[in-house]
PDB file of N, CA, C and O in Angstrom:
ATOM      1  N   UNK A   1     291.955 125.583  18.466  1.00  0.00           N
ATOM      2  CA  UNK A   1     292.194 126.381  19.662  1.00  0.00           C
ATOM      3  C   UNK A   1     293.575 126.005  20.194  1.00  0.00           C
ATOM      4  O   UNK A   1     294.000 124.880  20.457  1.00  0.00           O
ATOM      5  N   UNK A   2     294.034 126.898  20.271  1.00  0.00           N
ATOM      6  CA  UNK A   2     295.569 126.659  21.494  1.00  0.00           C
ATOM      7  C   UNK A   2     295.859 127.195  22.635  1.00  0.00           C
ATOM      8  O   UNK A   2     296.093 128.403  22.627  1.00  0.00           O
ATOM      9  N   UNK A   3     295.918 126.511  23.821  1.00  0.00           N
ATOM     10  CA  UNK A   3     295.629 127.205  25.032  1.00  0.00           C
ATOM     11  C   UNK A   3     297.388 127.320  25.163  1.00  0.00           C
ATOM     12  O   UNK A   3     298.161 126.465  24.732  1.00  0.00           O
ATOM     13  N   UNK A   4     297.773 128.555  25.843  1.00  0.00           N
ATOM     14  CA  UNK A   4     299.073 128.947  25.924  1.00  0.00           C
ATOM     15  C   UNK A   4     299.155 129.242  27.770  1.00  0.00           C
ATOM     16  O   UNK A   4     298.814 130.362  28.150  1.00  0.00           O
ATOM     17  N   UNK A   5     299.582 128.266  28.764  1.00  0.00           N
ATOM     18  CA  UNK A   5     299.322 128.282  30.047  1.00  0.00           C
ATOM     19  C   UNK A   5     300.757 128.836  30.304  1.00  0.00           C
ATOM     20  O   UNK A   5     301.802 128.281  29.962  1.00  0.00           O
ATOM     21  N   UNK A   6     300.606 130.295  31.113  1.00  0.00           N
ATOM     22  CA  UNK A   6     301.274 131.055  31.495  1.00  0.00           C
ATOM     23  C   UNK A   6     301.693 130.742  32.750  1.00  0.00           C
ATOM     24  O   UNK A   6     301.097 131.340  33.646  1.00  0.00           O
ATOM     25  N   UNK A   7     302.782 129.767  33.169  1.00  0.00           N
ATOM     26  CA  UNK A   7     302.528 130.136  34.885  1.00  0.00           C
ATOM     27  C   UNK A   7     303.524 128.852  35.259  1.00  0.00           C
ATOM     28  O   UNK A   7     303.579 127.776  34.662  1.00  0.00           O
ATOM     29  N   UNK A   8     304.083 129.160  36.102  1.00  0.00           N
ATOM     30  CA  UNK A   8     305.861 128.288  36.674  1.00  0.00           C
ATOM     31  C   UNK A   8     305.361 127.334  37.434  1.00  0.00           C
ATOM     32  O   UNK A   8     304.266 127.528  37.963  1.00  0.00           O
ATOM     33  N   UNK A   9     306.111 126.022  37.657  1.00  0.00           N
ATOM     34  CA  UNK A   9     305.433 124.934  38.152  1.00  0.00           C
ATOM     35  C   UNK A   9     306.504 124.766  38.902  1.00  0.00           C
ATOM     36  O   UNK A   9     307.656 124.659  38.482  1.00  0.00           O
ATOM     37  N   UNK A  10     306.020 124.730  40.439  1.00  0.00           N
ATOM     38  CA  UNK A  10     304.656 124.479  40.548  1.00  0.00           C
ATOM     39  C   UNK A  10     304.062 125.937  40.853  1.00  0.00           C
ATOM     40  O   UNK A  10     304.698 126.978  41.019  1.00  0.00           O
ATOM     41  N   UNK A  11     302.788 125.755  40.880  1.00  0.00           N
ATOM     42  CA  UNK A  11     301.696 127.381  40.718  1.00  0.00           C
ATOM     43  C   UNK A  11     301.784 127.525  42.568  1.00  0.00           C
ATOM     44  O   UNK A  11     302.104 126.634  43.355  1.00  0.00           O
ATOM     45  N   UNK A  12     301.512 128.494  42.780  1.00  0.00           N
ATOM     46  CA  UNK A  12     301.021 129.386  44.197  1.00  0.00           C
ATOM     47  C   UNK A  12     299.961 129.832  44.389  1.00  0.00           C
ATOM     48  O   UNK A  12     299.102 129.103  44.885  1.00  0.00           O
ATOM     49  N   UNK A  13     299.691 131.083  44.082  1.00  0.00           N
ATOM     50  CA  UNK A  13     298.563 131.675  44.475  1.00  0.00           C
ATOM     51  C   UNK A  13     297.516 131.665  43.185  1.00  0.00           C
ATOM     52  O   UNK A  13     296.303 131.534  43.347  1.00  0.00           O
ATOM     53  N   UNK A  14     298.012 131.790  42.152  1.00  0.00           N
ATOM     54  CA  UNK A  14     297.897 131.863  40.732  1.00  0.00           C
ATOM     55  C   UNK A  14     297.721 131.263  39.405  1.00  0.00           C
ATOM     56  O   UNK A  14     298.749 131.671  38.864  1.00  0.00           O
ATOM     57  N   UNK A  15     297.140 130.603  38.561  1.00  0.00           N
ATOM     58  CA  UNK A  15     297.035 130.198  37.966  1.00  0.00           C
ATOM     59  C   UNK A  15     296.988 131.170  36.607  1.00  0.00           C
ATOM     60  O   UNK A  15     295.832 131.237  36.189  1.00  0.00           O
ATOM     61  N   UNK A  16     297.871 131.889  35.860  1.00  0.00           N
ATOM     62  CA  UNK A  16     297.980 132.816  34.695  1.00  0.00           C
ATOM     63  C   UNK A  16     297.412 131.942  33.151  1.00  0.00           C
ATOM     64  O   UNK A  16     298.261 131.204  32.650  1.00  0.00           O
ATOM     65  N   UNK A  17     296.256 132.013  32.549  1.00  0.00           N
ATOM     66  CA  UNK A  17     296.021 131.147  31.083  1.00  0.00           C
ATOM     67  C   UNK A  17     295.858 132.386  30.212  1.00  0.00           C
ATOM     68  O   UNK A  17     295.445 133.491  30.563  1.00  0.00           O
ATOM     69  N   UNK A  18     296.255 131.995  29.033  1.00  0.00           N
ATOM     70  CA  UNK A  18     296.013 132.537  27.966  1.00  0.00           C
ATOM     71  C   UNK A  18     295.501 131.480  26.653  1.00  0.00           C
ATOM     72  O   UNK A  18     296.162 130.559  26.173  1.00  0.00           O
ATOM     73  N   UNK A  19     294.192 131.905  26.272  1.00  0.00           N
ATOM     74  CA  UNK A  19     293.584 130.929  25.323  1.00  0.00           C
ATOM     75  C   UNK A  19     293.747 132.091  23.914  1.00  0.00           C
ATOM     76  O   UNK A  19     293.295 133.228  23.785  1.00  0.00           O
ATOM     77  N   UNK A  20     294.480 131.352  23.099  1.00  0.00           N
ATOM     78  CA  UNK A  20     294.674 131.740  21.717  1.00  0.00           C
ATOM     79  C   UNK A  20     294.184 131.519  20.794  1.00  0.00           C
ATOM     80  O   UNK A  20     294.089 130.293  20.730  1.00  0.00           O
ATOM     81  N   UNK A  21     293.569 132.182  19.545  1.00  0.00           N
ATOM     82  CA  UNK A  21     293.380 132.030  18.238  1.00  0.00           C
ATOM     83  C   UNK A  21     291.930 130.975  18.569  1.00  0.00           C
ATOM     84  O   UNK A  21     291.717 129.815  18.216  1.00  0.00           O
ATOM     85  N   UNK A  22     291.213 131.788  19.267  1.00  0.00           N
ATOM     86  CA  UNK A  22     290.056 130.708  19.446  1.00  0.00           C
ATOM     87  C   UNK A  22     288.825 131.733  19.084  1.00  0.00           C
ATOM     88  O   UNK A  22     288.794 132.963  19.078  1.00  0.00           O
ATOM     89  N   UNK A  23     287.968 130.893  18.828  1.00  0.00           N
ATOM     90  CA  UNK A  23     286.854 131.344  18.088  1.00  0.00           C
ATOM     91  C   UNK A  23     285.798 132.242  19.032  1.00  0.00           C
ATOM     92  O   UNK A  23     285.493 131.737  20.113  1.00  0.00           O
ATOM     93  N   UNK A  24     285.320 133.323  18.743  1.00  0.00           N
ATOM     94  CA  UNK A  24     284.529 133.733  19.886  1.00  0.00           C
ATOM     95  C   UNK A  24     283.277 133.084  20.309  1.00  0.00           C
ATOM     96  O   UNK A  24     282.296 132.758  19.641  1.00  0.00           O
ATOM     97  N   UNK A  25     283.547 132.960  21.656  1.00  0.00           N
ATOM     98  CA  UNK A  25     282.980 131.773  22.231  1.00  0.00           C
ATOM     99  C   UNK A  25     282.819 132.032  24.032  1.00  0.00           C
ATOM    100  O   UNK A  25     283.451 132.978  24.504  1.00  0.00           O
ATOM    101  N   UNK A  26     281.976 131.174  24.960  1.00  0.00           N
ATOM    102  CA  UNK A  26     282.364 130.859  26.142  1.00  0.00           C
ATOM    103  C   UNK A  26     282.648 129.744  25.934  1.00  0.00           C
ATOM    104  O   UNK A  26     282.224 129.024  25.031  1.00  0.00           O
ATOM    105  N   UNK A  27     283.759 129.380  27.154  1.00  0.00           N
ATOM    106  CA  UNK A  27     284.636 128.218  27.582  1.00  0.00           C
ATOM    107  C   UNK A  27     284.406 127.773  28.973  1.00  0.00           C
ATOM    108  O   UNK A  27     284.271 128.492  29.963  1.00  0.00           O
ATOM    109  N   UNK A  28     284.375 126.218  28.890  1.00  0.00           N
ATOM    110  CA  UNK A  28     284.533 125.729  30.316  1.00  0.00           C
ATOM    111  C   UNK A  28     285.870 125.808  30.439  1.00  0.00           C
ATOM    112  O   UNK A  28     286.577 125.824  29.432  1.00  0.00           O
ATOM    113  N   UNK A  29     286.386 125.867  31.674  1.00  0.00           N
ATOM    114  CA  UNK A  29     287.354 125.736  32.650  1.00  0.00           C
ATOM    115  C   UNK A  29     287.210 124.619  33.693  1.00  0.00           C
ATOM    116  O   UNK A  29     286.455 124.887  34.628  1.00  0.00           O
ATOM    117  N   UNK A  30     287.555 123.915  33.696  1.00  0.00           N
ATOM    118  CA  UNK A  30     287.650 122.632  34.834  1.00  0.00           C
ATOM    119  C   UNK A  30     289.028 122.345  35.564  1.00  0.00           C
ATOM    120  O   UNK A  30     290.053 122.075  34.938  1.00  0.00           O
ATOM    121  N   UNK A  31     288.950 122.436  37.082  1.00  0.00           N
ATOM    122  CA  UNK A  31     290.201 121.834  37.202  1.00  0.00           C
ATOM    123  C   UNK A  31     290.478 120.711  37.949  1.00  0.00           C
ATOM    124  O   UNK A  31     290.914 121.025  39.056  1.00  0.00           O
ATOM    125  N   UNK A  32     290.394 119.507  37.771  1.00  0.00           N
ATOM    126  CA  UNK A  32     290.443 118.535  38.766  1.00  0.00           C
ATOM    127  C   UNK A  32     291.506 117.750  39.693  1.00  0.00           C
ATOM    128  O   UNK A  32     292.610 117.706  39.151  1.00  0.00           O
ATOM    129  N   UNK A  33     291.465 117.274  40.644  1.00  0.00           N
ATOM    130  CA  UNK A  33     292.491 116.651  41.214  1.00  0.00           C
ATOM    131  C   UNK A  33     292.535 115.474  41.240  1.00  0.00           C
ATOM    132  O   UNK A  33     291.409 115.055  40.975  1.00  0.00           O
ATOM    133  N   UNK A  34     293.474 114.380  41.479  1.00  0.00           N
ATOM    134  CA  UNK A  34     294.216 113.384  40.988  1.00  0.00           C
ATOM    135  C   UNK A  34     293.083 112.193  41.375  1.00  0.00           C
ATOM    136  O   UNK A  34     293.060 111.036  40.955  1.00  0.00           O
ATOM    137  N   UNK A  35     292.027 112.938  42.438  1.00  0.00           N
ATOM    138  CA  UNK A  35     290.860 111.629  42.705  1.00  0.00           C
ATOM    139  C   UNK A  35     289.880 111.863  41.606  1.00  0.00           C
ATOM    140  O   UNK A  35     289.026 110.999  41.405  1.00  0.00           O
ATOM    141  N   UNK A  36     289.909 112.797  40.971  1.00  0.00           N
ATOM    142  CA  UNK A  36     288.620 113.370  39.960  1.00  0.00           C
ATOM    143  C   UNK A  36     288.083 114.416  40.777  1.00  0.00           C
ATOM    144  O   UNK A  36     287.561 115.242  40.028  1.00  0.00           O
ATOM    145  N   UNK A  37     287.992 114.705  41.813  1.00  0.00           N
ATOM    146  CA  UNK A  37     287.312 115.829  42.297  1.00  0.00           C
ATOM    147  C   UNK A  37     287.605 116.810  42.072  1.00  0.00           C
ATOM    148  O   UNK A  37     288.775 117.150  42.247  1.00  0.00           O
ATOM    149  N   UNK A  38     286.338 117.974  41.421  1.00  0.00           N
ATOM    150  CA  UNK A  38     286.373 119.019  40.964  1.00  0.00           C
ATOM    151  C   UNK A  38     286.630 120.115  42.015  1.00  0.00           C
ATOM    152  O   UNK A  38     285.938 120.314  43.013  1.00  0.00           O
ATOM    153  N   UNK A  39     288.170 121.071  41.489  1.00  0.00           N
ATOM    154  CA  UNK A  39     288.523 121.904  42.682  1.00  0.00           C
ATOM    155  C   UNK A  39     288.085 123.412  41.435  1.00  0.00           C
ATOM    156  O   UNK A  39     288.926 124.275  41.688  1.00  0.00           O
ATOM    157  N   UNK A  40     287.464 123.751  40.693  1.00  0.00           N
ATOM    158  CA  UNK A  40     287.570 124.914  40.010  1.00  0.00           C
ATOM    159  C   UNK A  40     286.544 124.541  38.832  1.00  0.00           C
ATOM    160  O   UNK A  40     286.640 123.498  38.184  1.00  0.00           O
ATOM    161  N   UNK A  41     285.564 125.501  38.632  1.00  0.00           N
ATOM    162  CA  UNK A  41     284.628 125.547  37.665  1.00  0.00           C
ATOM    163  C   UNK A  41     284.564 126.559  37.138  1.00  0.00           C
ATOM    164  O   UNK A  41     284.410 127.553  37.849  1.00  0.00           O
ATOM    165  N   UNK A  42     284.628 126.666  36.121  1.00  0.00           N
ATOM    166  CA  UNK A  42     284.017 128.136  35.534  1.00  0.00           C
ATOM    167  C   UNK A  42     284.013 128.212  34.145  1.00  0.00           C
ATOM    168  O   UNK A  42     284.503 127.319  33.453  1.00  0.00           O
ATOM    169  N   UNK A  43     283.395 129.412  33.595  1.00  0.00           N
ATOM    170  CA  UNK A  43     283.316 129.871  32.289  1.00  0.00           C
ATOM    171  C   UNK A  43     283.753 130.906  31.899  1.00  0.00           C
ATOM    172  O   UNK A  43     283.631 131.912  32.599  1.00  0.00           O
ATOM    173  N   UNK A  44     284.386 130.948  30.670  1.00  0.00           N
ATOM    174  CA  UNK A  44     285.264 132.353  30.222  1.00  0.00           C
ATOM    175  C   UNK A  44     284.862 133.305  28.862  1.00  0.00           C
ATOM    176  O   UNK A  44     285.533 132.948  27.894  1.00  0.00           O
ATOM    177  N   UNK A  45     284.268 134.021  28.665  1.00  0.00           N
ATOM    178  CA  UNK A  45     284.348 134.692  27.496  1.00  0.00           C
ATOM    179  C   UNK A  45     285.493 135.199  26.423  1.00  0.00           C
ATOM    180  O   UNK A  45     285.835 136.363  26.213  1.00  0.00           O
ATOM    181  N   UNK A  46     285.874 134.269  25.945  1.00  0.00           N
ATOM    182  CA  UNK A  46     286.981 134.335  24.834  1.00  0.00           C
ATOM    183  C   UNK A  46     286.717 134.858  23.569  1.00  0.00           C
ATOM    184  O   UNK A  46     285.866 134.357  22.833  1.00  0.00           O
ATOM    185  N   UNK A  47     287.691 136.272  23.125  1.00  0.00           N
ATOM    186  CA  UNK A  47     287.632 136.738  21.817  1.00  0.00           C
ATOM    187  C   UNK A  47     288.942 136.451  20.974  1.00  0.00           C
ATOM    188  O   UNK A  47     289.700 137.165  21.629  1.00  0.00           O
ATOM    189  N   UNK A  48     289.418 136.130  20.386  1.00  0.00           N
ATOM    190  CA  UNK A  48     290.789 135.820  19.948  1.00  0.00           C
ATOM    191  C   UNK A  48     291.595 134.952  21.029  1.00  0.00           C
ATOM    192  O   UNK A  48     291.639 133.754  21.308  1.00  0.00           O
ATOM    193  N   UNK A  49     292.305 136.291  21.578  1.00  0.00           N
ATOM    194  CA  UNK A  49     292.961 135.680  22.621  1.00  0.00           C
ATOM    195  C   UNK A  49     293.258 136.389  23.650  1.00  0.00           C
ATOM    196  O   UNK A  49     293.961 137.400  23.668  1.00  0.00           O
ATOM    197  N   UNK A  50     292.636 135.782  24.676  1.00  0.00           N
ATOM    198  CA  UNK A  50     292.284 136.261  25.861  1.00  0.00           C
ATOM    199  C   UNK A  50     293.141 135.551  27.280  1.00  0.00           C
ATOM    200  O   UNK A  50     293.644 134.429  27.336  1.00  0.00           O
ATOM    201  N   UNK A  51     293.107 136.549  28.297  1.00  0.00           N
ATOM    202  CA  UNK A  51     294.743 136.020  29.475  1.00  0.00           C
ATOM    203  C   UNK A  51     293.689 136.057  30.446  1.00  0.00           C
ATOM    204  O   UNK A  51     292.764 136.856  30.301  1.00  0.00           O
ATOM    205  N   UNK A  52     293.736 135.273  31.420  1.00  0.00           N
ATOM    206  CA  UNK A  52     292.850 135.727  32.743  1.00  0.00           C
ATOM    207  C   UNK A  52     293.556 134.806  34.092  1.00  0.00           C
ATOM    208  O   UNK A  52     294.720 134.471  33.873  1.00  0.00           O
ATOM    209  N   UNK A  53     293.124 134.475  35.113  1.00  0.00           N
ATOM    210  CA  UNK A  53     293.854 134.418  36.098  1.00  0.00           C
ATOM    211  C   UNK A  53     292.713 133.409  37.082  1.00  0.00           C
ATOM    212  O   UNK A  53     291.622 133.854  37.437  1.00  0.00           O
ATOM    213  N   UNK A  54     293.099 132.285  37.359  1.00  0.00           N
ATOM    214  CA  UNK A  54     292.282 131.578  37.904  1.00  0.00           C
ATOM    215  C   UNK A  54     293.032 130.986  39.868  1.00  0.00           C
ATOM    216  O   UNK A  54     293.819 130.105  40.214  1.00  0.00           O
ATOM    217  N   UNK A  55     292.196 132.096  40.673  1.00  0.00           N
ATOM    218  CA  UNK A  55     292.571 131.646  42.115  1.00  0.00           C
ATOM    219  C   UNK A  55     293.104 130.536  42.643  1.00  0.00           C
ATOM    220  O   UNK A  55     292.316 129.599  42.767  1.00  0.00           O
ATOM    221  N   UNK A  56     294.374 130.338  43.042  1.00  0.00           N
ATOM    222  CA  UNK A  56     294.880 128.400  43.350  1.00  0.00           C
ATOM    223  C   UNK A  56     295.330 128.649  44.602  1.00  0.00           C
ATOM    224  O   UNK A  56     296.051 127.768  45.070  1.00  0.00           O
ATOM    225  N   UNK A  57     295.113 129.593  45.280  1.00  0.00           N
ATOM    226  CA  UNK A  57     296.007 129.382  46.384  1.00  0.00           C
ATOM    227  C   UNK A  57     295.285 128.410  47.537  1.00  0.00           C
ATOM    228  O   UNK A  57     296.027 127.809  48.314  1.00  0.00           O
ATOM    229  N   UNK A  58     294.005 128.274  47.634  1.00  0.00           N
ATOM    230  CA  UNK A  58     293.354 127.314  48.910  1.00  0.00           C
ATOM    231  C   UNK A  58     293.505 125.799  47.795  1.00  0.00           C
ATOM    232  O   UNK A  58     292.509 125.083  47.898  1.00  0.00           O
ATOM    233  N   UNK A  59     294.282 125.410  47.075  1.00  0.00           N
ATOM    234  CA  UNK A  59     294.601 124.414  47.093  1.00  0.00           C
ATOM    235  C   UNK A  59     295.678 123.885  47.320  1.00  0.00           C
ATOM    236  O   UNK A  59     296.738 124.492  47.474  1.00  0.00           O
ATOM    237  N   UNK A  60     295.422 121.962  47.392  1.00  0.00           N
ATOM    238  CA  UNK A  60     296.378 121.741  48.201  1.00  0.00           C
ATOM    239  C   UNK A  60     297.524 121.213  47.096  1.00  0.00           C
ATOM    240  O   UNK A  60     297.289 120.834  45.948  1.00  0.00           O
ATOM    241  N   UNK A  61     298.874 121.295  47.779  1.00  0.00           N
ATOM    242  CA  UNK A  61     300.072 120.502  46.763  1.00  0.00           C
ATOM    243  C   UNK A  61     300.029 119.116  46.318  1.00  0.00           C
ATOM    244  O   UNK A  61     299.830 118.093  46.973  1.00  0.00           O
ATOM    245  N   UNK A  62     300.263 119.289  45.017  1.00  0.00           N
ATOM    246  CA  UNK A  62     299.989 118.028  44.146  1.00  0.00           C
ATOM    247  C   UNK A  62     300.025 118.362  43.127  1.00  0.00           C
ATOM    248  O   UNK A  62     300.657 119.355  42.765  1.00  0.00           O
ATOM    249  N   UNK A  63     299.100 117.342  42.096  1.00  0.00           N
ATOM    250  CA  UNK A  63     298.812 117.243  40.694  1.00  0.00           C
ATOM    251  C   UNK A  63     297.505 117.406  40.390  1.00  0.00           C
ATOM    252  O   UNK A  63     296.574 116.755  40.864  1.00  0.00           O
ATOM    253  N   UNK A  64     297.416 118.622  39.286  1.00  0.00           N
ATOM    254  CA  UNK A  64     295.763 118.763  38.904  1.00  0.00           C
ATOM    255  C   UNK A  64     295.896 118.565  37.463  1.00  0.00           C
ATOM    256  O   UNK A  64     296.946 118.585  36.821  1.00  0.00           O
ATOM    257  N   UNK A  65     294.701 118.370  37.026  1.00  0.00           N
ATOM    258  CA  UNK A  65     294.716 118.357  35.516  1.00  0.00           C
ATOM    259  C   UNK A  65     293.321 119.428  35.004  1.00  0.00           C
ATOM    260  O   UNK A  65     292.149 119.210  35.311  1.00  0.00           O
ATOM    261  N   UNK A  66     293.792 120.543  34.204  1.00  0.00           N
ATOM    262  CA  UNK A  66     293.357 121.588  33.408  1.00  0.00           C
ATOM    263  C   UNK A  66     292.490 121.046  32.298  1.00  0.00           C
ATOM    264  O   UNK A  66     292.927 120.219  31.498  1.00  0.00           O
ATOM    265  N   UNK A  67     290.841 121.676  32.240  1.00  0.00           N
ATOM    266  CA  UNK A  67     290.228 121.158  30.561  1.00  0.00           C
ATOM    267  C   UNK A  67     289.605 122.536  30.291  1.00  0.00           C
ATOM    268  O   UNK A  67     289.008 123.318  31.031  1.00  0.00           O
ATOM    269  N   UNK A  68     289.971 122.581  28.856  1.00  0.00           N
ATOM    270  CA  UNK A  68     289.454 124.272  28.615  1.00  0.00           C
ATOM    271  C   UNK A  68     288.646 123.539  27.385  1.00  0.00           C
ATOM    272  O   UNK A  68     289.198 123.007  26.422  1.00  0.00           O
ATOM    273  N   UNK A  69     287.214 123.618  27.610  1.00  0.00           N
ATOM    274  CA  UNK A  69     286.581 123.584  26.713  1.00  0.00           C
ATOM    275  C   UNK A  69     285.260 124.183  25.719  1.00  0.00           C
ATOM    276  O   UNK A  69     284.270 124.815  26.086  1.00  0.00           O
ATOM    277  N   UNK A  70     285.567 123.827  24.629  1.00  0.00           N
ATOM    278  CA  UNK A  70     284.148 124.637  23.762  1.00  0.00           C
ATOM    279  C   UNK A  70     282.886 124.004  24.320  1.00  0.00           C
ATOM    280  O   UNK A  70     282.760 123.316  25.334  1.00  0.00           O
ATOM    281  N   UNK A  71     281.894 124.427  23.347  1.00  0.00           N
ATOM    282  CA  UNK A  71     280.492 123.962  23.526  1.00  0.00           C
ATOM    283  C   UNK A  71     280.521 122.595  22.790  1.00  0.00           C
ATOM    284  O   UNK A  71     280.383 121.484  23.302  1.00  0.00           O
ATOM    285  N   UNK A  72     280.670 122.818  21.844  1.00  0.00           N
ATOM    286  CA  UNK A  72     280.921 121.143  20.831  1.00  0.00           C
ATOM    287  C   UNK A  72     281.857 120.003  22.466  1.00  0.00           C
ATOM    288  O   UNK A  72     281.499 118.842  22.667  1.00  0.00           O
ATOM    289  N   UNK A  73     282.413 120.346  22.910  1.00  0.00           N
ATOM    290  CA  UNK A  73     283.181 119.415  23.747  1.00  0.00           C
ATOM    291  C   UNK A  73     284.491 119.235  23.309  1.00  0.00           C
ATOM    292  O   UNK A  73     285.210 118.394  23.847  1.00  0.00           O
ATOM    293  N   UNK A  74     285.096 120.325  21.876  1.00  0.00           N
ATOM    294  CA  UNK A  74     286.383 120.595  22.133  1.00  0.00           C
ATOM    295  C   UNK A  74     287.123 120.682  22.549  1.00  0.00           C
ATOM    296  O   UNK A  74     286.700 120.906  23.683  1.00  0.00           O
ATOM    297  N   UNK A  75     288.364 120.706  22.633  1.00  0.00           N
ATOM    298  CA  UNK A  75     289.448 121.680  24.104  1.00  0.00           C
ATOM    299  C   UNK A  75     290.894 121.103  24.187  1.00  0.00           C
ATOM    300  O   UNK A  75     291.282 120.382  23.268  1.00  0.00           O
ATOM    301  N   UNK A  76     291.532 121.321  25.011  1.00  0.00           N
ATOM    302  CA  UNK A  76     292.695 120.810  25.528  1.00  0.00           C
ATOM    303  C   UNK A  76     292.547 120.339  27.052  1.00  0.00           C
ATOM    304  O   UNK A  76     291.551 120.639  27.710  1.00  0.00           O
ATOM    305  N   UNK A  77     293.544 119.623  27.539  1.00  0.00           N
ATOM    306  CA  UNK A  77     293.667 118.981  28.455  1.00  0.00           C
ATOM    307  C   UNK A  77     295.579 119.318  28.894  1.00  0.00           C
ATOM    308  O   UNK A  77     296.466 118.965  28.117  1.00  0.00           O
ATOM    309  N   UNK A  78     295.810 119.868  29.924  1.00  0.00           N
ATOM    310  CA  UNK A  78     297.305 120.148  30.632  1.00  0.00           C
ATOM    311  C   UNK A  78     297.447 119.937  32.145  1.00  0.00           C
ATOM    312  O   UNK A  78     296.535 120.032  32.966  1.00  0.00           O
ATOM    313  N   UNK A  79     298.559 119.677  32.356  1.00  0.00           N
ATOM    314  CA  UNK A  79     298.615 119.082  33.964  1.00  0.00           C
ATOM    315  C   UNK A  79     299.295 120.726  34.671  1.00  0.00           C
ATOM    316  O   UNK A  79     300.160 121.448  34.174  1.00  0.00           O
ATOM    317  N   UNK A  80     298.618 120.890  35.806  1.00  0.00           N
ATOM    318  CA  UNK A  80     299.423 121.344  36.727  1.00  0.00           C
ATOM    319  C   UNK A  80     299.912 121.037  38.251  1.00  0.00           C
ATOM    320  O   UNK A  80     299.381 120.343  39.118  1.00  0.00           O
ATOM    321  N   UNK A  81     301.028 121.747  38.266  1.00  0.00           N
ATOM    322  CA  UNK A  81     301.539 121.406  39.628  1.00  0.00           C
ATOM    323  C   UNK A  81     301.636 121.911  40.818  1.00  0.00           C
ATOM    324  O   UNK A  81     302.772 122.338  41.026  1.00  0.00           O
ATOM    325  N   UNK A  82     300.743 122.071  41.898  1.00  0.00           N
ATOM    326  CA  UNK A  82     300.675 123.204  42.629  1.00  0.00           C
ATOM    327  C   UNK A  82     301.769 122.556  44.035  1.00  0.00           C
ATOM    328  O   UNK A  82     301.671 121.546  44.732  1.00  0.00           O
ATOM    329  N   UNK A  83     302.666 123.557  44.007  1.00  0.00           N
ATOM    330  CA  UNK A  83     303.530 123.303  45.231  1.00  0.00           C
ATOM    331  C   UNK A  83     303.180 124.137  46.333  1.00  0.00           C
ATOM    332  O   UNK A  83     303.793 124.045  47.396  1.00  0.00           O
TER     333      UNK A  83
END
């Protein structure tokens, strides 16, 4: 899987992902902040490769860290920066 994260740092209102060349599948989405606390949950229905758009604006500025994962517990892991 290769997650291809669309989106200028630091993020605003917006969070733009695109998950590539991935197997059809649902995906977790996690997004946590720098204490571990979970600010974003969800699941995505991915066919190839799929773009979708995850709400950031009621968070606060800092550092989060992104996990897009399979069912096996696959995935990637990317930092973002919300200013």
């Amino acid at each position: 899987m290769t997650l291809g994260c669309k989106f200028f740092h630091p993020v605003t209102d917006n969070i733009k992902l695109t998950i590539e060349n991935a197997k059809s599948d649902y995906y977790d989405i996690t997004i946590v902040n720098t204490l571990g606390v979970i600010v974003y949950s969800g699941k995505v229905e991915v066919s190839g490769t799929t773009t979708f758009s995850i709400p950031s604006g009621s968070f606060k500025s800092g550092l989060y860290v992104l996990r897009v994962t399979d069912k096996s517990g696959n995935g990637v892991v990317r930092k973002i920066v919300k200013g």
